[in-house]
N, C-alpha and C positions, 0 to 999 in steps of 0.2 A: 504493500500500500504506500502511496504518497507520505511526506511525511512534515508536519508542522507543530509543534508544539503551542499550548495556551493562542489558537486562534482566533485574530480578531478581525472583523470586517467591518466595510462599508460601501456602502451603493455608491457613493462617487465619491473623488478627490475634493477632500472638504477646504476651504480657503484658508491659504496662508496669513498668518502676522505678519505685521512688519513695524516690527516692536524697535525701540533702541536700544542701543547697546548700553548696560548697566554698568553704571561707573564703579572699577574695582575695588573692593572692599578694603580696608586697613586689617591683615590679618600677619601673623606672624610668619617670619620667615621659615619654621616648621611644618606650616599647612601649606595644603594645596589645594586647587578648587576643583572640584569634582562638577561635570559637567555630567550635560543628560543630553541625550538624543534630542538635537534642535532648543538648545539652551542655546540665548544669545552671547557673543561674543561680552567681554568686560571692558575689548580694549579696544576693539573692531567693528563702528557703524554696520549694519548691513549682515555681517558674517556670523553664523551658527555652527554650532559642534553637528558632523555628523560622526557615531561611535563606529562607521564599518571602516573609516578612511581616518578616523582619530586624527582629527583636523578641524578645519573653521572652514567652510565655502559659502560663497552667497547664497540667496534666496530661492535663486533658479535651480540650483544643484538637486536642491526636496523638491521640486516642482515638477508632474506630470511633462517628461520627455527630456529632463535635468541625469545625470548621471544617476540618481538613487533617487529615482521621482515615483519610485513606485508607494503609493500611500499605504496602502496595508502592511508591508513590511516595516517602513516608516513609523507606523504604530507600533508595531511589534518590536521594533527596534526599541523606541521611545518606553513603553511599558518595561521590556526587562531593564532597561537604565534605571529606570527609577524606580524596578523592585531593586536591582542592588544598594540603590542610594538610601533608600529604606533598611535594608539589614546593615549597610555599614555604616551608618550616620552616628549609631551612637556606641559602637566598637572600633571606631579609628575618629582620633582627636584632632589627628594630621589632616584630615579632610572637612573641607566646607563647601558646600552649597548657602548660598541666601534662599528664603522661600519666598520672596518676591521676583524672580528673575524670568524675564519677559519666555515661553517656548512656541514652540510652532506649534505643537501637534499635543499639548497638554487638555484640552477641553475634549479637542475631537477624536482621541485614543479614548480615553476613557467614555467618553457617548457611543462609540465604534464598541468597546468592550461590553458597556450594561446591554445594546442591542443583540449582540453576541450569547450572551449569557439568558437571557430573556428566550432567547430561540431555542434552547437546548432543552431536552427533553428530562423526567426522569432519572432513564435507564441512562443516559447519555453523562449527566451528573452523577451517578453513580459509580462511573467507570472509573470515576477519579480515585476513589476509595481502594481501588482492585490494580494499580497501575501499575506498584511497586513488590506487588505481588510475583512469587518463584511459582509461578503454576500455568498452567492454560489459561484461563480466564484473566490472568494477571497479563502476559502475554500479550491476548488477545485486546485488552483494555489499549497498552503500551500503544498499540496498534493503530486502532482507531482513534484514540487521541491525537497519534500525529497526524491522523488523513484527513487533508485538506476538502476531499472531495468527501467526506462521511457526511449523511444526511443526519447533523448534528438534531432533529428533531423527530426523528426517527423514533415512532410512541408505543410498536405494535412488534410484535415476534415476525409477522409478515413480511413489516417494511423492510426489517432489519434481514432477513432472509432474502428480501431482494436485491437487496444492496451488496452482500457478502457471498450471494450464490456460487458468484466466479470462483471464488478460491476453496482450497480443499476441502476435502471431509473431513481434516482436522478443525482447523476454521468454525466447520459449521457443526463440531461435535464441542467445542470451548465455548460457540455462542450457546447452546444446549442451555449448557453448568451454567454462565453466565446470567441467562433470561430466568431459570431456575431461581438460583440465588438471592435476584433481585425481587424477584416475586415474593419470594418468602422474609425479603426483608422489607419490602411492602405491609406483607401480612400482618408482620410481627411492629409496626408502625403505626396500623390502624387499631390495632389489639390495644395498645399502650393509650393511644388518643381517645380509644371510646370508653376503656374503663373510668377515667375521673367523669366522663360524663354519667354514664351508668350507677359509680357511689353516691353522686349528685345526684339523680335521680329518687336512690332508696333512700337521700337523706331528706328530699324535699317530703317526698309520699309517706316517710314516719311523722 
């Protein structure tokens, strides 16, 4: 299968900022500034970090027909930058970001991402659960999380059977386990939500 990790979309290339460039902070000669995918320049009008070329290029560069104008990677790029900046902000003292600094792609990643996540189904969020997993179904998860073309809303044992046909009887012997597992941890979900309504019940009726 294809392969993408945490994918995020959007129906067309959303518009660019064209923010200024944030006058550099007074930070010690210990730190460094940690930039994010389409962070503006500190020192440079006009010019943004891109993270695949670890550079400053202008505006055109992230732009539809620009060397790395493709927007959806440009999210995806922009998102893991700033999950890292996230885990390392407060385990390295040497690194700074400001949280005011103008980005290209910071509103319309994240709008691109809640749309993304809104699409997915269930069984599809569940996979998440099962990725790291040493087994078939773990496997199989690995799998379809990266595949770009997986009908990420895919709600029904059928759908998912259409989509997965092409490949082996392994394949569609790990989706089995898979659909199985989910189902009964469905079951075991609706069991847990109806019992306090159910004690609430025999407590209103005494």
């Amino acid at each position: 299968m294809a392969s993408a990790t945490n994918k995020v979309a959007a129906e067309a290339a959303p518009p660019l900022l064209t923010a200024t460039p944030v006058a550099p902070a007074e930070r010690p000669s210990w730190v460094s500034r940690f930039y994010l995918h389409g962070d503006a320049s500190e020192k440079v009008p006009g010019r943004y970090f891109c993270v695949r070329c670890d550079d400053m290029h202008p505006i055109e560069h992230f732009q539809p027909g620009g060397e790395h104008g493709d927007q959806t990677i440009n999210f995806e790029r922009f998102l893991y930058s700033h999950g890292r900046w996230v885990e390392r902000r407060e385990e390295r003292p040497n690194l700074d970001r400001p949280d005011d600094v103008p980005n290209l792609f910071h509103a319309d990643a994240y709008a691109a991402r809640a749309k993304y996540e809104a699409s997915r189904s269930a069984f599809h969020k569940w996979l998440d659960t099962q990725r790291n997993r040493d087994t078939p179904v773990g496997d199989l998860a690995s799998d379809i999380l990266r595949d770009k073309g997986f009908p990420v809303g895919a709600a029904t044992k059928e759908a998912l059977d259409s989509y997965l046909g092409r490949h082996g009887s392994h394949v569609q012997e790990a989706l089995s386990q898979a659909w199985k597992s989910f189902q009964a941890r469905q079951r075991r979900q609706q069991a847990r939500q109806a019992a306090p309504r159910a004690a609430g019940t025999r407590t209103w009726m005494s």
